[in-house]
N, C-alpha and C positions, 0 to 999 in steps of 0.2 A: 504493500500500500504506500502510497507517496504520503512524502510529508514534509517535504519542501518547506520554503518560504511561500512560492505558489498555491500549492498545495489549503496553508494555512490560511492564507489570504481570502482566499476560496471559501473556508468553512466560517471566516467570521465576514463575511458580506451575507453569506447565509441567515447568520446569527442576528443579525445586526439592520434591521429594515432600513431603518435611517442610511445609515453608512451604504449601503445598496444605491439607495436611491443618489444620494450624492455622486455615487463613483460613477452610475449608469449614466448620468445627466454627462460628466465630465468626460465622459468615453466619447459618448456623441459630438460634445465638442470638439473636441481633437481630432479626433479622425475626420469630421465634416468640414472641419478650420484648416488643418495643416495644408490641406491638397492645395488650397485657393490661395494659400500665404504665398507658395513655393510661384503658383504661375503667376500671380502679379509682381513678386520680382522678376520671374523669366518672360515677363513683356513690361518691363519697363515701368511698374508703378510702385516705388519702393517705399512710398508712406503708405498705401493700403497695405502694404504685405505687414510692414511692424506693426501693422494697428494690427494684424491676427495674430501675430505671434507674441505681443502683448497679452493679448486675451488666453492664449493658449496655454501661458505661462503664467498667470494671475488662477487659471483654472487647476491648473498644476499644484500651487500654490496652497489652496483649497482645502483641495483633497488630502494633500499631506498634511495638513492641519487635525482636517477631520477624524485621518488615523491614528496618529498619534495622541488622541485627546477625545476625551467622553462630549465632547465640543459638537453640539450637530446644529447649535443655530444659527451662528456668528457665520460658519462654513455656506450655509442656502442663504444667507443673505448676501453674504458678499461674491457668491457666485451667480444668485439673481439680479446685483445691481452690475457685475462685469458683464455679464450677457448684456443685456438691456442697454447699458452703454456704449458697449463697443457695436453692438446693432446700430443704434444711432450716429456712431461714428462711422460708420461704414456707409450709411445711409449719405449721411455729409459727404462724405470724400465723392463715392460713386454715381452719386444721383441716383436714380428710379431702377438700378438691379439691385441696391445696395438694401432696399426696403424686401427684397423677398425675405434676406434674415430676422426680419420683424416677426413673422409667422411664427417657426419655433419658438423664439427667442419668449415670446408671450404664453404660448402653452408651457413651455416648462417652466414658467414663472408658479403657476398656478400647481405645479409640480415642487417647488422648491418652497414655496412662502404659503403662508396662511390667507385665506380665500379674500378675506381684507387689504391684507400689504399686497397681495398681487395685486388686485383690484387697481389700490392707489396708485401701484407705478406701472400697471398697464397706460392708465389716463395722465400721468403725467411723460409720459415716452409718447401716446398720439399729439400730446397737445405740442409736444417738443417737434413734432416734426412736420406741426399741421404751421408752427410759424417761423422756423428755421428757413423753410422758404428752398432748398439747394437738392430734396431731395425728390423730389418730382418736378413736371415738365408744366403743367396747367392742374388749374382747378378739379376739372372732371377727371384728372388722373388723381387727385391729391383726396376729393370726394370718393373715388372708389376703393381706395386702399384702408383712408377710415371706416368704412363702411366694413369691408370684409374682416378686417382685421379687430374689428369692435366685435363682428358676429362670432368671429374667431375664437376672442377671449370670453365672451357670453356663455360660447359651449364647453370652453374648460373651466368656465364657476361651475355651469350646472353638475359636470362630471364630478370636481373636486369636489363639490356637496353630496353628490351622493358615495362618493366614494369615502367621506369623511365618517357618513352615517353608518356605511358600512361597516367601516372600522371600529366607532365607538360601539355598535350592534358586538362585534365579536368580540371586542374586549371585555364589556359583558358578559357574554357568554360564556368566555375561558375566567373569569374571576370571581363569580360568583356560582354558589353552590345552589344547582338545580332542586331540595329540597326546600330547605330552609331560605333562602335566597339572602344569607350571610355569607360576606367574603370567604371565598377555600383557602389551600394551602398555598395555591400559587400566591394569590395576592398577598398571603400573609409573610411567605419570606420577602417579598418585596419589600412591605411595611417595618418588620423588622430588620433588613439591612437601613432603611432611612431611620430607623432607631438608633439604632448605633450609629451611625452616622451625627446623626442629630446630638449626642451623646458627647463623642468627642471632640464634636465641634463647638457646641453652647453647654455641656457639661449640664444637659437637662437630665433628669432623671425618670428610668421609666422602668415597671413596675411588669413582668408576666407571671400569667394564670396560666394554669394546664387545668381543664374541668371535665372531668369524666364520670359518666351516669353510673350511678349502682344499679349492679345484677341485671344490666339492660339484655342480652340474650336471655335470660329467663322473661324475661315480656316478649319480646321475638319467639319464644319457645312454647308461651303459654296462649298468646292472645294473636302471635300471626305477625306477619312484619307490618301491616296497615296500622294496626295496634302503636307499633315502635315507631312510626315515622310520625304519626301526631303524637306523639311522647318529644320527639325531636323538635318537631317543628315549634308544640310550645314553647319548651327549654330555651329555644334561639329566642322565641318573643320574649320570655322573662327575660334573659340574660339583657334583652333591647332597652327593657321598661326598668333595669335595675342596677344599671352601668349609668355612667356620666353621660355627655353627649360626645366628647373629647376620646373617649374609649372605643379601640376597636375591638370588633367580635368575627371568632373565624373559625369555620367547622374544618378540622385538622383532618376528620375521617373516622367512620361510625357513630360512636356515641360521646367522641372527643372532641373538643372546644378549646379554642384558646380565645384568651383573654390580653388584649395589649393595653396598659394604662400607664399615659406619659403623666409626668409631674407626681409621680408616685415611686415612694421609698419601701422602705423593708418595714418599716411600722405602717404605713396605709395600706400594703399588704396584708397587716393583720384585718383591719378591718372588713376584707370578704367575707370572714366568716360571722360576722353579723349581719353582714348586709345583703350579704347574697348567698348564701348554703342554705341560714335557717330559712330566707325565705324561697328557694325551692324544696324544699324539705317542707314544707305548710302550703305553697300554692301547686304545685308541679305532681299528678297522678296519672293513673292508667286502669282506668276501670275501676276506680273509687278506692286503687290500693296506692299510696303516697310513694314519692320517687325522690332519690336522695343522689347528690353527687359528692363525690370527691376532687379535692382542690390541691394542686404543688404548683405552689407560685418560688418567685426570685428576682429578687432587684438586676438591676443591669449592675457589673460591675467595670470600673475604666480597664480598658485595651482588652475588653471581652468580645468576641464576637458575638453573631446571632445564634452558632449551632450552639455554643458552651453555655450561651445562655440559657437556651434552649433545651437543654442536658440536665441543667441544673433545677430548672422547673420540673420536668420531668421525672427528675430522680427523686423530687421531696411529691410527686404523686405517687409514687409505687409506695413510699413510708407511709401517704394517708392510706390506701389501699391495706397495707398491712397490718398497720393500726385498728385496723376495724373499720373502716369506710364512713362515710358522711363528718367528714373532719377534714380541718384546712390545716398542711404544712408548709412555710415558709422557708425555702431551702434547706439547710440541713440543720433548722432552729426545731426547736419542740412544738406540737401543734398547737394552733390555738383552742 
């Protein structure tokens, strides 16, 4: 199997949708640019040719920004306003062949930028070249290029809007938990890498639960799985009605819950178990017989990541677990 530099490159353009689209946009570039650089020196017009190899190498420029760096906005900006300019520079030099690059140049705007900032500097590139005056020949050439080129970027709002909706639809879809419709696991390692994060950067403190339902297979076993998923499904509502607002709630998988609560120490840790055990232990049942969970929480501690964190919640749930269940431990402190 290759594993090159190539190779690698390869598997995080993959990875990586942003960085994709950048490279793709910039590919187009170059290969579209270089050919036209090369024969306008080789007839003679050697400021049209540096105006592309300008462009070709600000494109250049770019992209090796964008790899090197979790950087993906700075990079479609400044690659949407070198396109767009050097269009118009091109436009300028060459008169009315120079506006065909206008075309692409405005759809991959709408490709690079958010449906807004395309928007703005689509209208401010026609309005540039509707009174520059150098790059058409009459009116009715200058009226039919606005015209198309308006219709142009019209069709890649509409696209971009639906292709936006799209995406926010699957995003959706892959982050929330088709039962309970609380964030799953994916979103929840996300959440907790911006924890830590958030952590060592502003030294905020934040507080995880690990919450897992007692004897829940014996409800599965006794009453059926319909039985257990509205056993579930309430749990996620109480858990909604009995957290902060600032609190995330995430179904980790079966009858397990995590609990992420930022601005919380190793002593507001204790208070789950007043505030939320006894009261699913009092409102939370399954056919009139009461339902009880088990709680291992742990403070974030400095230059911890997410899994150690995460290890360490988990390890004070197997001690509430063994302790007898329906009891909150707070890392490897005695229960509450």
């Amino acid at each position: 199997m290759a594993t090159g530099p190539w190779h690698s490159m390869w598997r995080r353009l993959r990875s990586d949708s942003e960085l994709a689209i950048i490279a793709a946009f910039a590919a187009c570039g170059v290969f579209g640019i270089v050919p036209f650089a090369i024969y306008r020196f080789a007839t003679g017009n050697p400021f049209a040719g540096a105006v592309d190899l300008v462009i070709v190498a600000s494109i250049c420029l770019a992209v090796a920004h964008a790899a090197r760096s979790s950087d993906r906005r700075r990079p479609r900006l400044f690659l949407a306003i070198i396109n767009t300019v050097g269009c118009l520079a091109s436009a300028t030099v060459l008169g009315p062949p120079g506006l065909f690059w206008m075309y692409p140049a405005l759809l991959g705007n709408f490709l690079l930028l958010s449906r807004g900032n395309a928007s703005l500097l689509t209208a401010v590139a026609l309005t540039f070249l509707a009174v520059q005056g150098k790059a058409y020949e009459s009116l009715a050439q200058l009226s039919m290029f606005l015209v198309t080129a308006a219709v142009s970027a019209l069709v890649a709002f509409v696209f971009a809007s639906r292709t936006e909706s799209q995406r926010k639809a699957l995003e959706t879809l892959a982050t929330l938990d088709s039962l309970t419709g609380v964030p799953n696991r994916r979103a929840m390692e996300q959440e907790l890498q911006m924890a830590v994060a958030e952590h060592r950067r502003e030294g905020t403190a934040f507080g995880l639960a690990m919450l897992d339902l007692d004897h829940f297979k014996s409800i599965n076993d006794e009453h059926g799985h319909e039985a257990g998923d509205e056993v579930l499904i309430a749990f996620a509502r109480l858990l909604g009605c009995s957290t902060r607002k600032a609190d995330r709630i995430f179904r980790f998988g079966g009858e397990e819950f995590v609990l992420l609560m930022p601005a919380t120490d190793s002593h507001g840790l204790q208070a789950i178990d007043a505030s939320l055990r006894n009261r699913v232990a009092t409102e939370l049942e399954c056919r009139g017989k009461p339902v009880t969970v088990s709680i291992g929480a742990a403070a974030l501690r400095p230059d911890e990541d997410w899994q150690a964190w995460m290890a360490r919640a988990d390890a004070a749930l197997y001690m509430a677990k063994r302790q007898g269940r329906n009891r909150t431990v707070v890392d490897s402190e005695e229960s509450a």
